[in-house]
Backbone as JSON Lines, residues from 0, in Angstrom:
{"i":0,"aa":"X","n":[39.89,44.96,94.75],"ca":[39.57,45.99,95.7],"c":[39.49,47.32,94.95]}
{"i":1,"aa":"X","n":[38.45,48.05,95.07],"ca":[38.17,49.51,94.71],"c":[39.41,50.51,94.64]}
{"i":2,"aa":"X","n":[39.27,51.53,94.59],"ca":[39.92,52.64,94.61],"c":[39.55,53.39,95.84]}
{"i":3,"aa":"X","n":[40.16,53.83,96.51],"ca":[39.9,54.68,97.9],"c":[39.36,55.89,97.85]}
{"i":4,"aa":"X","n":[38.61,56.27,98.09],"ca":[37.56,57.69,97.53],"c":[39.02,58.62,97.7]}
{"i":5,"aa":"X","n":[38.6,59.55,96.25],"ca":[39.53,60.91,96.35],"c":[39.99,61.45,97.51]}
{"i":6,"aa":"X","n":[38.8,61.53,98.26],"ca":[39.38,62.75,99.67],"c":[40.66,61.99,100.59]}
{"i":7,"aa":"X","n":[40.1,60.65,100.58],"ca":[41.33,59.96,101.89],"c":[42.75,60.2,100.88]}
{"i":8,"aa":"X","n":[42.64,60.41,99.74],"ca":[43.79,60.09,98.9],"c":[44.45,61.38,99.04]}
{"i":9,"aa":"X","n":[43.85,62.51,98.67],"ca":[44.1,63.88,99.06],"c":[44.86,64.41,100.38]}
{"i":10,"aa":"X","n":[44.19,64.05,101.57],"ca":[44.0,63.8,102.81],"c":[45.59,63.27,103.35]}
{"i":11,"aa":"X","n":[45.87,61.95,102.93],"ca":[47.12,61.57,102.87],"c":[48.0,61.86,102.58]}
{"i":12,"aa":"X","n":[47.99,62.7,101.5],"ca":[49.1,63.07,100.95],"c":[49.06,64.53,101.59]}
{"i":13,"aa":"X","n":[48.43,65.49,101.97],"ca":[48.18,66.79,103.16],"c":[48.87,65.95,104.34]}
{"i":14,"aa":"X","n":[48.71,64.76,104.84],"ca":[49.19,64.86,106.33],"c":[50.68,64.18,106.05]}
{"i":15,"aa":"X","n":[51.46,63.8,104.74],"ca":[52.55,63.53,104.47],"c":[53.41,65.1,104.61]}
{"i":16,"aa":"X","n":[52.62,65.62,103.83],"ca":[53.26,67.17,103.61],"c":[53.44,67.89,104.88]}
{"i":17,"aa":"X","n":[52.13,67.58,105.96],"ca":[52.18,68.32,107.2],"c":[53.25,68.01,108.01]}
{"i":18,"aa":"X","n":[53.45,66.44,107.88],"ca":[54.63,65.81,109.17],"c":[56.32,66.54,108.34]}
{"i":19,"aa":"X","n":[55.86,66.54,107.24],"ca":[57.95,67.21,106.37],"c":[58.01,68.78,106.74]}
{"i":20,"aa":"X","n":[56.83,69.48,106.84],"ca":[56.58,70.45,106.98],"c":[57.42,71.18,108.58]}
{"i":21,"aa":"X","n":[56.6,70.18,109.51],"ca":[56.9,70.22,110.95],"c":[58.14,70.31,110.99]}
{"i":22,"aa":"X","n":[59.08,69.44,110.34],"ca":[60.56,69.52,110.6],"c":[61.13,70.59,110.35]}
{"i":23,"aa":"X","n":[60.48,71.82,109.54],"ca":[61.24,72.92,109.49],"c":[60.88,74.22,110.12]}
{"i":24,"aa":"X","n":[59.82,73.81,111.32],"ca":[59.94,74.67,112.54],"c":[60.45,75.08,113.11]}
{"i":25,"aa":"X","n":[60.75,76.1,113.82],"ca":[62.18,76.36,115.11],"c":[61.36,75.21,116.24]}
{"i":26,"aa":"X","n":[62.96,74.48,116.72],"ca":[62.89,73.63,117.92],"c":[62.21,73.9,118.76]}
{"i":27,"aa":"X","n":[61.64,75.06,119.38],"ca":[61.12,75.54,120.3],"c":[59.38,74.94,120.41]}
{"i":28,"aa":"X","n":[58.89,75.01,118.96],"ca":[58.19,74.79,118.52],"c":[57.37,73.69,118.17]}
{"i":29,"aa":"X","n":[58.7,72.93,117.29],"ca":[58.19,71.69,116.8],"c":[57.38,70.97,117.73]}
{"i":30,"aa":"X","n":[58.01,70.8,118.75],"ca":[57.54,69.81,120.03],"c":[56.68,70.48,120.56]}
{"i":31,"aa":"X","n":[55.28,71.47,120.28],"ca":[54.39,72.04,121.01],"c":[53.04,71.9,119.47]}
{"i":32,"aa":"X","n":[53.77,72.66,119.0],"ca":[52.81,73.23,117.67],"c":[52.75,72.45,116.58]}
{"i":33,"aa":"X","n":[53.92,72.06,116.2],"ca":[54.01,70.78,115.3],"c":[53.66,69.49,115.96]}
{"i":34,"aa":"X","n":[53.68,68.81,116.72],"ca":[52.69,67.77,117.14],"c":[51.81,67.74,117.25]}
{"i":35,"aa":"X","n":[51.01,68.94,117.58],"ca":[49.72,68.94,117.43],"c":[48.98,68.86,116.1]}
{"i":36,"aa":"X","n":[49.75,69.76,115.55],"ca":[49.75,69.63,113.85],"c":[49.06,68.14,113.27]}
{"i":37,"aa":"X","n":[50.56,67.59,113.71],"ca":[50.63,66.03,113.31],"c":[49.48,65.37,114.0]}
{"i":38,"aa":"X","n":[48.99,65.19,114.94],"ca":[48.31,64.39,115.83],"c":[46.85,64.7,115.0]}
{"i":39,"aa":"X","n":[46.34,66.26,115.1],"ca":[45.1,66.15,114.11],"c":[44.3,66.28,113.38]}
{"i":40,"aa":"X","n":[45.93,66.08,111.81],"ca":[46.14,65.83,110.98],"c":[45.6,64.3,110.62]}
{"i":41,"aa":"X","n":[46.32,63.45,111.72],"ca":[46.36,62.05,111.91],"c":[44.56,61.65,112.63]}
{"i":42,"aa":"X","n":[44.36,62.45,113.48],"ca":[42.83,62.5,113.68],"c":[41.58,62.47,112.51]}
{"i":43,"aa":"X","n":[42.24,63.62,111.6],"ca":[41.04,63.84,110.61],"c":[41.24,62.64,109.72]}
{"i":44,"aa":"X","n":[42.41,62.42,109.47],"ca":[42.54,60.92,108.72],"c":[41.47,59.93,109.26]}
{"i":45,"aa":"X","n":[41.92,59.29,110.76],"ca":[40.8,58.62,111.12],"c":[39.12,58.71,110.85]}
{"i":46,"aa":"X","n":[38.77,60.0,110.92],"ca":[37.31,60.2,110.8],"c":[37.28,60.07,109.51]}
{"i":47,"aa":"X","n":[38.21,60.78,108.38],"ca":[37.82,60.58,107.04],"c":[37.65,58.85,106.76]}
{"i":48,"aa":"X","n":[38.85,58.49,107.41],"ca":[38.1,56.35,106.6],"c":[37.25,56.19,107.45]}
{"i":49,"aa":"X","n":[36.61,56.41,108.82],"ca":[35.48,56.07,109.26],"c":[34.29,56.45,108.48]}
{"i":50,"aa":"X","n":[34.13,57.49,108.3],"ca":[33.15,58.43,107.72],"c":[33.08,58.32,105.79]}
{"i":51,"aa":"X","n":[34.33,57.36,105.3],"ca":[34.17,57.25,104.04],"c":[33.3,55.48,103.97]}
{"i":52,"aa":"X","n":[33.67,55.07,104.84],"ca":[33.38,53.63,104.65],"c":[31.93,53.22,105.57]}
{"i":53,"aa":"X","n":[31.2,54.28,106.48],"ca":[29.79,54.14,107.24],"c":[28.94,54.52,105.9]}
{"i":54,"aa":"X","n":[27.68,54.76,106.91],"ca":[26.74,54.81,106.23],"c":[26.09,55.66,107.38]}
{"i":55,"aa":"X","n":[24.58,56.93,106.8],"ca":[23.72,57.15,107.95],"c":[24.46,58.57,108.54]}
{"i":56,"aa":"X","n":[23.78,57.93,109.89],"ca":[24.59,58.96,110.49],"c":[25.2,58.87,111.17]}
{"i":57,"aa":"X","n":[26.28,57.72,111.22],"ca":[27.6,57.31,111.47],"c":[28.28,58.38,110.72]}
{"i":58,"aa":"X","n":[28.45,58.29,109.42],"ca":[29.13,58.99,108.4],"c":[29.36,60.28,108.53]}
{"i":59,"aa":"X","n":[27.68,60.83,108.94],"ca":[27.31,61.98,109.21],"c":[28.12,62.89,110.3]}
{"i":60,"aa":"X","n":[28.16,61.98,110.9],"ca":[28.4,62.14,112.6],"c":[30.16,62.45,112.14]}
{"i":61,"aa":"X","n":[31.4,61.19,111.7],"ca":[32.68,61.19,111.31],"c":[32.47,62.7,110.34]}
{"i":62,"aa":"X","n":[31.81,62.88,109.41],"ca":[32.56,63.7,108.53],"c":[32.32,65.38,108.71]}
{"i":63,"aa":"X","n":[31.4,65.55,109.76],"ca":[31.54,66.18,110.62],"c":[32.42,66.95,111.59]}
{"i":64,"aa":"X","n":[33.1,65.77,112.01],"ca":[33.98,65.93,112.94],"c":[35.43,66.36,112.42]}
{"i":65,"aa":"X","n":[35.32,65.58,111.6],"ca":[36.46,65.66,110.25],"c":[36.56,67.11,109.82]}
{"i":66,"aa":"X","n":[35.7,68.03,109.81],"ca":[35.44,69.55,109.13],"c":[35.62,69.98,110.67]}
{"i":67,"aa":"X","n":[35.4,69.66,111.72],"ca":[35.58,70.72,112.59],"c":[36.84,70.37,112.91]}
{"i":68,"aa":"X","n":[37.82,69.47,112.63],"ca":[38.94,69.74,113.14],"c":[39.91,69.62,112.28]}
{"i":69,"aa":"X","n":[39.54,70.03,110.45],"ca":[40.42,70.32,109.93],"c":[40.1,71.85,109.51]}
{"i":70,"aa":"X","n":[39.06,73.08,110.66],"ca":[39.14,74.37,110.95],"c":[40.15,74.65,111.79]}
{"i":71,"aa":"X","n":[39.96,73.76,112.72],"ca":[40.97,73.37,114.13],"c":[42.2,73.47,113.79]}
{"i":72,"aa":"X","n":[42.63,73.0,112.33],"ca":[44.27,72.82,111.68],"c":[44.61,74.25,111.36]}
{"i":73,"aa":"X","n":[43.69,74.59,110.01],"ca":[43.15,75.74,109.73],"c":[44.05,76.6,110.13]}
{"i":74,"aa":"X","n":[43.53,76.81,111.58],"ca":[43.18,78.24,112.31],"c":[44.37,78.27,113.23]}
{"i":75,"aa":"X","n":[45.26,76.93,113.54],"ca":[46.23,76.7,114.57],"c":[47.55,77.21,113.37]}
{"i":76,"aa":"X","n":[47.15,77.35,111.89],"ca":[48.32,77.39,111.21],"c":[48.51,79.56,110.78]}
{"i":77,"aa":"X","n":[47.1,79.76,111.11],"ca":[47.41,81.69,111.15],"c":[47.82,81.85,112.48]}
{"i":78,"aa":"X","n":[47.68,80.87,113.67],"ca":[47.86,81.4,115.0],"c":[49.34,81.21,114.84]}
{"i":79,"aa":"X","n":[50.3,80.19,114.11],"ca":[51.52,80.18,114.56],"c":[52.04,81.39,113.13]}
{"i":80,"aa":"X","n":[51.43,81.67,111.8],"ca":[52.08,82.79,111.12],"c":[51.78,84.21,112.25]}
{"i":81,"aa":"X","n":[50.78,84.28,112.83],"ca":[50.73,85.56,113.83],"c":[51.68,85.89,114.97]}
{"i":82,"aa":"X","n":[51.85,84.78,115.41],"ca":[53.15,84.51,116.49],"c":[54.45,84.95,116.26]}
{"i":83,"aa":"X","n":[54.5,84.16,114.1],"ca":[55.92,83.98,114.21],"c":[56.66,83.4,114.21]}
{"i":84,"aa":"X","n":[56.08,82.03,114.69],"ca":[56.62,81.08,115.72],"c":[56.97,80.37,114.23]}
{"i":85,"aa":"X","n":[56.68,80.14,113.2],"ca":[56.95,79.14,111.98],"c":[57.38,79.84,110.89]}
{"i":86,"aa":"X","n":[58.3,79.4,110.45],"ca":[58.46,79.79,108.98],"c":[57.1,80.44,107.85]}
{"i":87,"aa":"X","n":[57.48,81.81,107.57],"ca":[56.44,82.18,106.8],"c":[56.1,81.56,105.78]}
{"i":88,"aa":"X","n":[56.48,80.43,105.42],"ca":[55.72,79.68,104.22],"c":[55.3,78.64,104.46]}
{"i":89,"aa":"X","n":[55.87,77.94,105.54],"ca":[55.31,76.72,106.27],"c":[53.51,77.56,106.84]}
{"i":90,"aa":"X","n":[53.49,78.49,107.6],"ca":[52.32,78.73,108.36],"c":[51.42,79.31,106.84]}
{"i":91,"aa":"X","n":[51.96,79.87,106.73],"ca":[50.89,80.39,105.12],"c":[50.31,79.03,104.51]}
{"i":92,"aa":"X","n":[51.4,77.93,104.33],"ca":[50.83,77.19,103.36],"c":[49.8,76.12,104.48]}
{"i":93,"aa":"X","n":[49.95,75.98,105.6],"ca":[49.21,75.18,106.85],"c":[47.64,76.58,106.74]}
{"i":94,"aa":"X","n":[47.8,77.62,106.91],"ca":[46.63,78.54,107.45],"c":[45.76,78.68,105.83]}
{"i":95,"aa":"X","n":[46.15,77.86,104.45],"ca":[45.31,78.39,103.46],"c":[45.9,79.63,102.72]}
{"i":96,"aa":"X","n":[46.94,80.28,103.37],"ca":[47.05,81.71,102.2],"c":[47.2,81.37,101.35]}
């Protein structure tokens, strides 16, 4: 059996980091902002092996989806450094700073 294209490998190891990450939210939190986190984190995973293993515009269509909702992660990780609501290095390192 092959090697698993770079990105899912990448990918995996981002949504390992995201779920250890979550745990050092304030409580208030975890259970709102950090699940969501996790959930699609766990989403873009899905589209990435759909979208690594189609063809067309199946692929097209998954890896797609995959970019709009790892903006979706993105952008949910400056909304919780703006809040507050997360540890300033947890949301920095989720928002890209």
């Amino acid at each position: 059996m092959s090697e698993p294209p770079v990105l899912l490998s990448k990918w995996y190891e981002y949504t390992k980091w995201v779920i250890s990450r979550v745990d050092q939210f304030p409580k208030n939190q975890r259970f709102i902002l950090g699940q969501r986190l996790v959930d699609t984190s766990l989403d873009i995973q899905e589209c990435l092996i759909e979208g690594a293993y189609s063809r067309g515009v199946t692929k097209r269509d998954q890896l797609s989806t995959a970019n709009r909702k790892i903006e979706q992660t993105r952008l949910r990780g400056q909304g919780s450094r703006l809040r507050g609501q997360a540890n300033s290095n947890v949301s920095d390192s989720l928002a890209g700073a």
